[in-house]
N, C-alpha and C positions, 0 to 999 in steps of 0.2 A: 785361963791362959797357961799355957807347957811354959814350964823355964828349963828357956836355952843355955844357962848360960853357962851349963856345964859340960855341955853339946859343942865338939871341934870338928870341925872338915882339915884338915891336912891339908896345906897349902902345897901346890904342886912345884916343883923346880922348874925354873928357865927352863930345862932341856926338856923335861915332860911337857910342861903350855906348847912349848917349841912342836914337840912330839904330837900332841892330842889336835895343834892348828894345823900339823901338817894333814894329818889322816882325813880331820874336815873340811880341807883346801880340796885335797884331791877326792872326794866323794861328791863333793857339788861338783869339780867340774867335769869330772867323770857320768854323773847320775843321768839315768833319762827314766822316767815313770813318774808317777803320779809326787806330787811336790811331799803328800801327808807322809808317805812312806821316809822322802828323805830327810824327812823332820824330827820322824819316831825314831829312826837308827843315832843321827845326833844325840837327841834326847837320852836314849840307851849309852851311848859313848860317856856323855856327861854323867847319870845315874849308875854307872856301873863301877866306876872306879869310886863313890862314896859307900856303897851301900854291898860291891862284891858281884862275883857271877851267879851264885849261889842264891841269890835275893832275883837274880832276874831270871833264871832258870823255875824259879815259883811262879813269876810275874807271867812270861810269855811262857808261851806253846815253841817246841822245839823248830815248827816250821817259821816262827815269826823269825826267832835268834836266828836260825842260818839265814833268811834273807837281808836282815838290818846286818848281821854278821857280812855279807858278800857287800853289800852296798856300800862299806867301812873300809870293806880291806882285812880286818880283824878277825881272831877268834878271841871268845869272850874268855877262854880260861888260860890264855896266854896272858891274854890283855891287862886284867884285873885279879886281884887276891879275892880267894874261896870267900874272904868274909870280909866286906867293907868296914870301917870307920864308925857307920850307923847299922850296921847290917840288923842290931837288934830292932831297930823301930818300923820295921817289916813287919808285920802280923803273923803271915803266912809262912816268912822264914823261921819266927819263933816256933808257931806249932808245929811246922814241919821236923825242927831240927830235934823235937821232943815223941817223936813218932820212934819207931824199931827200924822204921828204911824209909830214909831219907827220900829215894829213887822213887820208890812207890808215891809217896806225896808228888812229887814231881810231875810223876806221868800220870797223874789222879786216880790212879788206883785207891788210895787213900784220900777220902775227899776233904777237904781245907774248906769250911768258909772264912770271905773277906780274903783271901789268899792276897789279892792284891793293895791290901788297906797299909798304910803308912800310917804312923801316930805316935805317940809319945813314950818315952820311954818304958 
């Protein structure tokens, strides 16, 4: 068993919750395609501001982010800091961030396995 208990999410302001309902209000009632897609870009909204853009630019393919990106409303490096809160418990962000270029991991030039693995400190 990890111990969380030294593991913090940063509680968001009224004006942020305020802020992050409004963008999900207006994505569902804006959205038309398949339900999964408007589920992953949620999902991305929620995981981006814990863990950074930086973590999700490992995670997706640049063509996933600009679609969940349009389906938001958002761009993710406006949206969210280079490096979330958890950004270390990435896998992929760790080895990546320990490479010569950064970018090269990214666009897999530099190949990462687990790129997408979350786990403990």
């Amino acid at each position: 068993m990890t111990d969380t208990a030294n593991q913090t999410i940063p509680k968001l302001p009224p004006e942020e919750t305020q802020r992050y309902m409004e963008i999900i209000e207006k994505s569902v009632l804006n959205f038309r395609g398949q339900a999964d897609e408007l589920e992953n870009a949620i999902g991305m909204l929620m995981i981006g501001r814990i863990y950074g853009w930086r973590v999700l630019v490992i995670v997706h393919n640049k063509r996933t982010i600009k679609k969940y990106e349009e389906i938001l409303g958002i761009n993710i490096r406006e949206m969210f800091p280079p490096e979330g809160p958890l950004a270390h418990k990435s896998l992929g962000y760790k080895i990546a961030s320990k490479v010569s270029n950064f970018w090269k991991a990214v666009s897999g030039d530099i190949k990462i396995e687990n790129r997408r693995e979350i786990g403990p400190k």
